[in-house]
N, C-alpha and C positions, 0 to 999 in steps of 0.2 A: 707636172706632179713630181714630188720629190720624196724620198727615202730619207725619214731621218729616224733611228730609234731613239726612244723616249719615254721617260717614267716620270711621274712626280709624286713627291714623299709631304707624306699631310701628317697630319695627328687632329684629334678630336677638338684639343684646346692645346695652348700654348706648355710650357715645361713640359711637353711629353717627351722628348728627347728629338726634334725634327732635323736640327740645327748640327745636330752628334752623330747622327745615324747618315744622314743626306751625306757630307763631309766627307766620314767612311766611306762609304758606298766609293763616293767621286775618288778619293786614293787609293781604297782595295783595289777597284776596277781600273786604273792608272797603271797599277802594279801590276795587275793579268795580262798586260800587254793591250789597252782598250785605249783609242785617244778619246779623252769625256770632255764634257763641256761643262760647266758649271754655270744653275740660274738659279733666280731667287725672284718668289711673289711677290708685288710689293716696293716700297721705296728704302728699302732696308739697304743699309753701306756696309754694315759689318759682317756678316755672314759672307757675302761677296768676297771678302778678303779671306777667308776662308777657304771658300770655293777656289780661288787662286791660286794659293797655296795647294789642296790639295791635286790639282789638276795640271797648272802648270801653265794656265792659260788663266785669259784676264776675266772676272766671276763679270756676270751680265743679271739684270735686272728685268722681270716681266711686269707688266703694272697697268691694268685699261684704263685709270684717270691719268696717268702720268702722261701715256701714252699714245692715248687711245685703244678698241678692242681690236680695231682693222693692222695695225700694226705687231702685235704679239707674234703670230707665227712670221712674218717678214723680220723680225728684231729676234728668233729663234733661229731663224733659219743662220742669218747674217754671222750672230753669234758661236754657233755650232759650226760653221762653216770649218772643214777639214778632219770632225772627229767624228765617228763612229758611236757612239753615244752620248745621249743628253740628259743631265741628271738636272730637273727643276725642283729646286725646295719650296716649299708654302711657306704661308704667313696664319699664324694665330690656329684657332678650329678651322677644318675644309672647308666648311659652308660660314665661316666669318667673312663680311666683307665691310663697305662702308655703311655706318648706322642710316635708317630707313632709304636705304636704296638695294633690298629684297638680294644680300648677296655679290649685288656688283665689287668687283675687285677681288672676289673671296678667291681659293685654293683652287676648290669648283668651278668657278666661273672662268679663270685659266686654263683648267685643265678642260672645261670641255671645249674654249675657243680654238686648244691647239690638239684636239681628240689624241689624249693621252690618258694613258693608264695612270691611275693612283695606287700606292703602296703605302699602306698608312701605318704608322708608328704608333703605340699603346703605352702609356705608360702603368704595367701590370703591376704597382709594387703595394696599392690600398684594396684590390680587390681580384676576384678568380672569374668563378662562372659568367659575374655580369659582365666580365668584357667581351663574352658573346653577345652581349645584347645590346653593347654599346657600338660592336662594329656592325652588327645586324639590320641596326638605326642607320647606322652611317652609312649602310650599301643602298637604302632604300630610300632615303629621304630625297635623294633628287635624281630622275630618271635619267639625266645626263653625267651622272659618273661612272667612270668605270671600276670599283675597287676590285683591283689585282691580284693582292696578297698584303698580308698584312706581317712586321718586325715586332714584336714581343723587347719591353726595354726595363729594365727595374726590375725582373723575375728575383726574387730572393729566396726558393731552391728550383733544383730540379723536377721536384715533387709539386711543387708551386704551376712551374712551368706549366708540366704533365695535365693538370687540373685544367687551365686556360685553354690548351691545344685541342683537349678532348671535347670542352664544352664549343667551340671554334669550328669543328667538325659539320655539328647540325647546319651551317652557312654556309657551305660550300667556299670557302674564301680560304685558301693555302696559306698559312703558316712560314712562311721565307724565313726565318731564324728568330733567337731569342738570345737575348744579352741580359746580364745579372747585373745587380749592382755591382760598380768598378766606380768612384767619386774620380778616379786617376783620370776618366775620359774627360772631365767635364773642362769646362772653360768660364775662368774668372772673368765675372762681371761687375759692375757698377754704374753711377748711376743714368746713362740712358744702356743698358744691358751689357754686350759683353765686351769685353776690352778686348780692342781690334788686334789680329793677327801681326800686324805689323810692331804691334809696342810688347809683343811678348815674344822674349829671347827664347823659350822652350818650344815654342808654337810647333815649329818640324819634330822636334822631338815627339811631343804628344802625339801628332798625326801618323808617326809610324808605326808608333803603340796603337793609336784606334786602328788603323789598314788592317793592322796585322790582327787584332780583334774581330772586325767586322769579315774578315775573311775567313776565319776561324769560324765564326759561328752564324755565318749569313752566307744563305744558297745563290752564291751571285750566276752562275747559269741560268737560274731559275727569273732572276730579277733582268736575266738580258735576255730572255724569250721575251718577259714579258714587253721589255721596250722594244723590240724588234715586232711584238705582233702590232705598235702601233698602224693605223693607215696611213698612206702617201697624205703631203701636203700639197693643195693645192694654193700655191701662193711662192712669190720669190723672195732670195733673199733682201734686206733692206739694204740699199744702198748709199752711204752719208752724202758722196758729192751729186746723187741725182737727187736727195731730200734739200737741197740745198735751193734757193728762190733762183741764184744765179747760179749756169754750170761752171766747172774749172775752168775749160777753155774761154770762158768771155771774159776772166780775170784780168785785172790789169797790168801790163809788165810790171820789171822790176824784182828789187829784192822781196825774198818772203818777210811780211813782219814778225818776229818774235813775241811768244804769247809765254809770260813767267807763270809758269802754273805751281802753286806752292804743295809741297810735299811733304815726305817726312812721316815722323809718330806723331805729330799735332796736327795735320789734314791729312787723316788719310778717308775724304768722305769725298770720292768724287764717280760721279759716272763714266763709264770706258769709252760712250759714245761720245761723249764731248772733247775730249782731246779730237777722234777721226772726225767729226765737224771742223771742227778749227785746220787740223790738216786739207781736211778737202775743201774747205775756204780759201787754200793757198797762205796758211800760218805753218812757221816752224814751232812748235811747243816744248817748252826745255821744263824742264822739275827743277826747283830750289825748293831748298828746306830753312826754314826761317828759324829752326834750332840751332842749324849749323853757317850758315851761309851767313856772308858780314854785306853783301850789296847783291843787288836785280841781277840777273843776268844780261852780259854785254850786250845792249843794243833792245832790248825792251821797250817793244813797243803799245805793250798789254798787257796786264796783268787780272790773273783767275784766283782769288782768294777762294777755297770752297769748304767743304765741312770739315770737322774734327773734334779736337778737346780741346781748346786752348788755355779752359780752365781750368782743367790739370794740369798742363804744364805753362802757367803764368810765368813763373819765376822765372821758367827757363828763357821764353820768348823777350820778358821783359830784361834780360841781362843781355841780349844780344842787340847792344842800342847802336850800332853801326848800321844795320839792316832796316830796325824801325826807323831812323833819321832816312835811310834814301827811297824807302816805301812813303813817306812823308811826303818828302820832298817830289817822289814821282808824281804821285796824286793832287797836291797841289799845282803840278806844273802839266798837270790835264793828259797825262797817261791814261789811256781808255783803261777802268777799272772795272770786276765784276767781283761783288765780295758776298758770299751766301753763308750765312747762319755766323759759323768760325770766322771765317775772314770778317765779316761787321765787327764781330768781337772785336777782331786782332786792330781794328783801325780806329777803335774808340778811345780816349785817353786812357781807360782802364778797365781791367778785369778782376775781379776779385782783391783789388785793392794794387794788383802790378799793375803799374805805368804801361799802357800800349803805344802804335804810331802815333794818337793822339790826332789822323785825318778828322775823325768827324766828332763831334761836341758832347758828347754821350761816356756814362762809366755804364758797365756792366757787373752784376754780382749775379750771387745763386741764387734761385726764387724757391720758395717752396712748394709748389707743384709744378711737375714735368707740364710741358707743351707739347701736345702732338695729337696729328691729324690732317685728314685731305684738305686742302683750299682750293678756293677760286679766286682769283685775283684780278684785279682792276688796276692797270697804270693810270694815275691820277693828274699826272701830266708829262709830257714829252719829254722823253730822256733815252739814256744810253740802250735801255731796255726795247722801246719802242715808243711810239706816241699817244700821245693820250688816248684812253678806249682800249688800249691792248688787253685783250683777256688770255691766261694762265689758268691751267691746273698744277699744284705743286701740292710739298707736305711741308708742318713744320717739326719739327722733332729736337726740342731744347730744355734745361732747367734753366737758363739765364733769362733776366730781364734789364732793360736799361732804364738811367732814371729818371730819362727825359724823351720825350717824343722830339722825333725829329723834322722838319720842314725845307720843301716838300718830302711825302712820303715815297719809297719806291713803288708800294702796292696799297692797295686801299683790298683787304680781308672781307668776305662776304662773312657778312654776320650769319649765324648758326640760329635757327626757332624764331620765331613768329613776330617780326617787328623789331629784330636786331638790328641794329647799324654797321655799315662796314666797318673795321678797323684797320686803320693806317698800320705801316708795317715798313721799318727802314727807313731810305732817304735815295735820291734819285739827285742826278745831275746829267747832263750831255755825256761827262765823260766818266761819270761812278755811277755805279749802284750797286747796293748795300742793303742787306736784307736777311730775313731770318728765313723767308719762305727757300726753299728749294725746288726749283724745276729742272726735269730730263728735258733735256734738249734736243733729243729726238722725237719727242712731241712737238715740237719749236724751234724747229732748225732755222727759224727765220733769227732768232736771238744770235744762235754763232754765227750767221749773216753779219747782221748789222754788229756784234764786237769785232770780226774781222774787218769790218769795212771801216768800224771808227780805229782800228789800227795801224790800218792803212794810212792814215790822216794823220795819226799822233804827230807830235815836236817831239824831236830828239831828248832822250833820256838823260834827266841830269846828272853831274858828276853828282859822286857819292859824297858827301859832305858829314863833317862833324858836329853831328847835333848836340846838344846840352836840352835832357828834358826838365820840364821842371822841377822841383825838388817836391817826391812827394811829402806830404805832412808829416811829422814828426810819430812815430811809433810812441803809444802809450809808454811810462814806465810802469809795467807793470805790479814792480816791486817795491814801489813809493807808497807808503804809510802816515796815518796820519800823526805816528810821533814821530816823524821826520819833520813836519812841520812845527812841534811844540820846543821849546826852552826855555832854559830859568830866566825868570823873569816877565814871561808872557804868561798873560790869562789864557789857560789851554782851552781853546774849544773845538781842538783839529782831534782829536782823540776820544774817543765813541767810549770808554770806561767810564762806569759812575762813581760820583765823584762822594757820594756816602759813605758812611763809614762801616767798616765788615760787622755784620753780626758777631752779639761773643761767643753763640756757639758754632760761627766756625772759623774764630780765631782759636778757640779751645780744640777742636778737632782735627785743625791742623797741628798745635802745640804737642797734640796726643799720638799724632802720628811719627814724632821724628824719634820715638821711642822703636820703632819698627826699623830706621834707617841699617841697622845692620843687617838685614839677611834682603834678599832677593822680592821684590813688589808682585804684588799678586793680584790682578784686579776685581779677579769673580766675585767678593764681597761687590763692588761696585757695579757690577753688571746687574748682581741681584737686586739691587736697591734702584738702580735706574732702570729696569725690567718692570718691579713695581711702579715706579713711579710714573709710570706711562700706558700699565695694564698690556704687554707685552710679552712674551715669553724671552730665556734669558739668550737664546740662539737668534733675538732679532735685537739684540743691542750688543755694540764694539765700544769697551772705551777705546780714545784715544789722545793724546800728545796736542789735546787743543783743535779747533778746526783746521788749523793750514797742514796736520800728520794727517787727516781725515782728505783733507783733496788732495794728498799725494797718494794715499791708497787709492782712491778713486780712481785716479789717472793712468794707475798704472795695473790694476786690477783684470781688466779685460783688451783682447785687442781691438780698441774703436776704429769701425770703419768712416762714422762720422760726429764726430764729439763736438756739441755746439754750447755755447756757454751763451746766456740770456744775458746783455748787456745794456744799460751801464749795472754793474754790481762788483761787491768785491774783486778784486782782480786775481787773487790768488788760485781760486779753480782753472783758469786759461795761465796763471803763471805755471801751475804744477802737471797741466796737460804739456805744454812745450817742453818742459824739461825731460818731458817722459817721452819726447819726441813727436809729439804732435805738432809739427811746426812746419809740414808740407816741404824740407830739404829731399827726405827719402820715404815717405808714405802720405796718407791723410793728413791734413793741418786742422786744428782748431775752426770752426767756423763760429763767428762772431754774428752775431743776432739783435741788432740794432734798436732796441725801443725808441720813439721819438718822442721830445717832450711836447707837441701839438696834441698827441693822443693823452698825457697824462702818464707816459712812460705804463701804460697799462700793455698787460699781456694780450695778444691773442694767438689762440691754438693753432689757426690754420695757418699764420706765416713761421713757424714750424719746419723745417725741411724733411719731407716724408721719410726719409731715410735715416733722419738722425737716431742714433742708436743709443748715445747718451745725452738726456739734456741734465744743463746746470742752470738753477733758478735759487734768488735770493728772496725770502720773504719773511718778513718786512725787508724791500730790498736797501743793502748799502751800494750809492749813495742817498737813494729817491725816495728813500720812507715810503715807499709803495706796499700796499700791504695786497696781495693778488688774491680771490678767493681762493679759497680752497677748491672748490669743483674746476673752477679753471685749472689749477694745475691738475687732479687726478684725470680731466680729460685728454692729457700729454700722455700718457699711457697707451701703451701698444704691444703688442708679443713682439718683443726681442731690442723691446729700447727699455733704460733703465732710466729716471728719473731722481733728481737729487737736488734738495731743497734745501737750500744753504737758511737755516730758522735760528741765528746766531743771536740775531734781536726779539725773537719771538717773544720770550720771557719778559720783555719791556711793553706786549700788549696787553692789558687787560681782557682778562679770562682767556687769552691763546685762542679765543674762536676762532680762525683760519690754519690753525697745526694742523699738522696734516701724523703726529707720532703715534696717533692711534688707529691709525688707517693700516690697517694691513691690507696692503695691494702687491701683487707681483709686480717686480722692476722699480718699486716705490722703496725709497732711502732719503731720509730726511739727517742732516746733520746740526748741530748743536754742538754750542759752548758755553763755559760756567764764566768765563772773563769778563763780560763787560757788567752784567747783572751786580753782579758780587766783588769787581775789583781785584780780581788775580792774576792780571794777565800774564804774572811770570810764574804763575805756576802751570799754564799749558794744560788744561783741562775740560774736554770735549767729549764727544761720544756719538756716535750713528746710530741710528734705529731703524728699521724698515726689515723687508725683505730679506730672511734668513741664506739663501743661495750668494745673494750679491753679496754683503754681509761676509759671506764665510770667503768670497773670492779678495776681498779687502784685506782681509787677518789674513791669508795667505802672506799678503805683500810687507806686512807690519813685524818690526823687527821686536824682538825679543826685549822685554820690560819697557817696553816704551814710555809705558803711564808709570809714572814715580808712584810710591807711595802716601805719600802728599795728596796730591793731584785724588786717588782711588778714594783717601780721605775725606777729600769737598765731595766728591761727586755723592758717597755716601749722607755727608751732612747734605747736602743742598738736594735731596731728595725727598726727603720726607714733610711730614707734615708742617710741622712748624717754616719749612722753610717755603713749601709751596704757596702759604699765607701772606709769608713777607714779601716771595716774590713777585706777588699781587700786589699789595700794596705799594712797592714799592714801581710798579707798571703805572697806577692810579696817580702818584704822585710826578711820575715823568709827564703824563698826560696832561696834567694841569699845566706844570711848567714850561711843556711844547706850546700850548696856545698863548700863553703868555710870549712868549720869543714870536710866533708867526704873525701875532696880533701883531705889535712893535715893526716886523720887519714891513709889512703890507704897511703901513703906516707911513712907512717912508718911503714908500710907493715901491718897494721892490718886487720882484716875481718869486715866490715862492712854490715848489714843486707841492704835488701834494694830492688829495687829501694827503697828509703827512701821519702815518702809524709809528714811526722808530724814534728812539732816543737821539734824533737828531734830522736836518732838515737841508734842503738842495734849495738854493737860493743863486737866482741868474741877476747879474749884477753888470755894472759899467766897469771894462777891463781896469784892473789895476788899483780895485780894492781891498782885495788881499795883500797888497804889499803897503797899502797906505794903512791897513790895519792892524796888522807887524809893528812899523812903526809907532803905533799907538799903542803897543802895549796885548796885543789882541793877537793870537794864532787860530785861523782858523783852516780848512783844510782845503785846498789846491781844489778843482775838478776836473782838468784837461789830462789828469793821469788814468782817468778811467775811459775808457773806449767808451765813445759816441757822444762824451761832451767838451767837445774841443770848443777853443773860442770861437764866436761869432762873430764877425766884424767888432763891435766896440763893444761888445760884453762878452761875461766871461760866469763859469760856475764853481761857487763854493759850497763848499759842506760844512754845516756848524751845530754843531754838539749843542743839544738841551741842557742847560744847568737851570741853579737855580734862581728865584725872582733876580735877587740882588745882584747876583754876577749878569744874570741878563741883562737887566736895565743898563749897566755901565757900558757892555758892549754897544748897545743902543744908542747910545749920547755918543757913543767913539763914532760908530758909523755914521751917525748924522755931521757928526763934522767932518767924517770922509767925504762926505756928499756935497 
């Protein structure tokens, strides 16, 4: 029997503050002179690093599927070994565990395997009295907890407090402290939660402010009775070389082999028990950092790729090509490899559009829903992992997907509900495997077995060599237009302006305005007349300088945590995000969102990245004349994402039925321009409508008289009655002339994008008829400058402008002898 004190810190449901107060605790009690141990419920990497940080010692993991139940106090004991106290944090609500298995893995279910007390964490700041009744639930719901005392978190007064303590009283359950809001404690996250200890330079800093808090207003005596009244443990500690198949002493002489275990701020996701598996396999273990380091470590005979970000820091990994060339070159030359979740990433030609080692055949990007959950796994056939039949418990926990399955798989994934199929997962070889799932290997010490024994085995490590990757594809120019393609002399059909002639009332209307040129432009006539003109109030329309001053507002309006632009469209929104620094050197980058043309370049909602905060959407889109419903896009709407509809051609549908400018929705901004309908491009004449709060964050950014008085002029004339008429009309008659042009083109057997809604049309062609149509006399407009329609082996995409019959037909007779 063994003497270990011991608490663990739960909360009811997840954000109560588990993660904040646990932490504390483990550094307040560090600093009272207490050596603590830090644990964590669950297959969770980050919080551990945490735990580390505040303690001083390496944070450990408790988990029944990872691990087994039998194992927990043995892998407590092991872990705690030499401190005086043991601080275990939970995972999610106490009584959460895995879905329909009644709890297993929950807070609970730990805490009563290793009979410890629970101190449960509240977050007091939506409610008083019922949080007596919340923990009252919470004492009673399962005969095998013990709650201890309960930390009060979010109190926003004292009077507040006072209220909770007293209703708190009727339970009999003590009170251990209360903490106010302080936002200074918390710790920035993203998207799988909080950014690891290791990649934030303030990290000690903030921990001696929370100690010094937590010890301030938390009865840590009172919270080390209670660990101290736990009972003796019957059970020893876990030992890695007796968990081991074979013991040290039957090792085989010789040198130890070297196992490169990668490190750093872009893996820092590994378990503490795997490195002492590998030691007491008889491996040396060295840390490289694949940010900094240019080759393996000397004499590497094994290499552990394991979790991290590598998403976030693409760029960086991908500019260290000395490192990816000899990681390359290791694993080609049958370096026993083990690569989990990050490491698969880091060996696939790419992430996020950087170049990786380029080992296995696969790109990876962001997907739009998170991965994550317990598995069972099946090796589907003999490899570095084990032999065929090998069954796993692991988790997987990622937003990446790659975008090709790989053969053979490393795990074949026990499908989830009734008649599911396994799913394949990674790739497997003798001396790799590559995979998203994660497993503790102290559930499976037979795995650091057999890596160390196939390391034993390795072929000497090759020299580092000078790789040359391939050159990835040419970055869009984003800022290529399509009167960059037209000149004198060519019939224009690369430029989206109509080619009508302006009404005379607003040749007249401009004539009338340059009577105003001497004093200062004033646009609020123009907001009034565009306010009516859309049934709006005048606090939800901005003129502005044209659309491309409207996606500079945009862009720079708020600070986006994930700015994603809907592509292929306009490029100017992703060109005025990057200038505004969205370009992933020093924060968030742009995330590009790929329509395919198999689908019709049609939207859907769910490939979406849940987190995006701003999306950009063109409709009728440039270049795809896609015209998207309307409900489609208001279902992109979410509390705390804005939404902006580039509807620059809209005016060219007949009856606008999919505008979205009379919708007034929270986060909803639709933008608009007077240039191509009415032929002004160089007067720069635009305006947003939507959402009065975004709206007012936009004019913040907007410089002083932007809109000429000109420009305030049209927007008045092109508002009203008479003009709404013509600009109908004038939709009715593009519409005619589009089917004329698509008929012609499909005729000559070409692929036309479409249905086609815009003043112009996407046509997929045999490379190299755009420049045979230049020569003829013909401009029409590039489409490898818009993100996701690069050439395809022998064809290639153009954009061409609706005109009218007669100019069409002549392009027509040009193309056909292009052909």
């Amino acid at each position: 029997m063994l003497t270990l004190p011991r608490v663990v810190i739960a909360a009811p449901a997840s954000g109560h503050g588990k993660t904040t107060v646990a932490t504390g605790l483990m550094a307040a009690l560090r600093r009272a002179g207490h050596r603590v141990s830090g644990h964590k419920v669950g297959p969770d990497y980050i919080d551990p690093g945490y735990h580390a940080l505040a303690t001083g010692r390496p944070g450990r993991n408790l988990d029944p599927h990872l691990q087994s139940p039998e194992l927990l106090t043995p892998l407590l004991l092991h872990g705690a070994a030499g401190a005086d106290v043991a601080v275990v944090e939970g995972v999610m609500g106490l009584y959460d565990g895995m879905l329909g298995a009644d709890g297993f893995a929950s807070t609970a279910h730990v805490a009563a395997e290793l009979t410890a007390p629970v101190i449960l964490v509240v977050d007091v700041s939506h409610a008083s009295r019922s949080i007596a009744a919340v923990v009252h639930g919470m004492a009673g719901f399962d005969g095998g907890t013990r709650l201890a005392g309960v930390i009060l978190n979010k109190a926003g007064s004292q009077r507040h407090a006072d209220e909770v303590i007293s209703a708190l009283d009727h339970t009999g359950i003590p009170v251990l402290g209360v903490l106010h809001r302080d936002d200074g404690i918390s710790a920035p996250s993203r998207h799988l939660g909080l950014v690891p200890a290791a990649e934030r330079a303030d990290a000690a800093a903030r921990l001696d402010r929370l100690a010094a808090l937590i010890a301030e207003r938390v009865d840590l005596p009172a919270v080390v009775r209670i660990a101290r009244a736990a009972p003796p443990l019957a059970a020893e500690p876990w030992d890695p070389a007796a968990a081991l198949p074979t013991a040290p002493a039957a090792l085989p002489p010789g040198p130890r082999p070297v196992i490169a275990v990668a490190g750093g701020r872009a893996f820092t996701f590994r378990y503490t028990e795997t490195d002492e598996l590998l030691r007491a396999a008889g491996c040396d273990v060295t840390v490289f950092d694949p940010l900094r380091d240019e080759r393996l470590p000397p004499g590497t005979a094994g290499i552990y790729l394991g979790g991290g970000f590598p998403e976030v820091h693409a760029a960086e990994l991908s500019a260290n090509t000395p490192l990816l060339g000899h990681v390359r070159a290791a694993v080609g030359a049958g370096i026993p490899t083990v690569a989990e979740c990050a490491g698969l990433l880091y060996l696939c030609r790419e992430v996020e559009g950087a170049p990786m080692a380029g080992a296995l055949d696969a790109a990876a990007a962001m997907a739009p829903r998170l991965t994550l959950g317990y598995r069972t796994a099946v090796a589907s056939a003999d490899g570095l992992a084990g032999p065929a039949g090998t069954r796993v418990t692991g988790h997987e926990f990622h937003r990446t997907a790659l975008d090709s399955a790989l053969e053979p798989p490393a795990w074949l994934l026990a499908g989830s509900g009734p008649g599911a199929r396994p799913r394949p997962d990674g790739w497997s070889s003798a001396t790799l495997h590559a995979s998203y799932l994660h497993t503790h290997w102290a559930g499976y010490p037979v795995l650091a077995h057999r890596f160390a024994d196939a390391a034993r085995r390795a072929p000497a490590l090759p020299d580092a060599v000078l790789w040359s990757r391939p050159a990835p594809p040419p970055e869009p120019d984003l800022h290529h237009h399509g009167d960059r393609e037209s000149a004198e002399g060519l019939a224009d059909f690369a430029v989206n302006v109509s080619r009508l002639a302006r009404p005379a009332w607003l040749d007249a209307a401009l004539r009338a305005s340059f009577d105003g040129l001497g004093g200062y432009p004033d646009p609020a006539g123009a907001r009034e007349a565009l306010a009516a003109r859309h049934g709006r109030g005048t606090d939800e329309v901005l003129p502005t300088a044209g659309g491309a001053e409207a996606f500079t507002l945009l862009a720079r309006a708020r600070h986006w945590h994930r700015p994603v632009v809907v592509h292929p469209q306009f490029t100017e929104p992703e060109a005025a995000l990057r200038a505004a620094g969205y370009d992933g050197t020093a924060g968030p980058a742009v995330h590009r969102m790929l329509l395919r043309p198999d689908d019709g370049f049609r939207l859907d909602p769910a490939d979406v990245p849940a987190d995006a905060d701003l999306v950009v959407v063109g409709n009728p889109t440039n270049p795809t004349s896609v015209l998207h419903p309307s409900a489609t896009l208001r279902s992109l709407l979410r509390p705390g994402r804005v939404v902006a509809v580039d509807e620059a051609f809209m005016d060219a549908v007949p009856g606008e039925h999919e505008s979205l400018t009379r919708t007034a929705l929270p986060g909803l901004v639709v933008l608009r321009s007077l240039t191509k309908t009415w032929a002004i491009p160089g007067l720069r004449a635009g305006y947003a409508v939507g959402d009065a709060a975004v709206l007012a964050d936009l004019a913040a950014q907007q410089p002083p008289w932007s809109v000429s008085g000109p420009a305030a002029a049209a927007m008045i004339a092109c508002s009203g009655d008479e003009a709404v008429a013509e600009s109908d009309h004038r939709a009715h008659t593009i519409a005619a002339d589009r089917d004329v042009l698509v008929d012609g083109l499909r005729t000559l057997g070409l692929h036309v994008a479409g249905p086609a809604r815009g003043p112009f049309v996407l046509v997929r062609c045999r490379t190299g008829t755009r420049t045979m149509l230049r020569a003829n006399g013909f401009a029409v407009r590039r489409g490898d400058t818009f993100p996701g329609l690069a050439p395809d082996g022998d064809t290639e995409w153009v954009r061409v402008a609706v005109r009218d019959r007669a100019s069409t037909g002549a392009l027509l007779t040009a193309w056909a002898e292009a052909l």
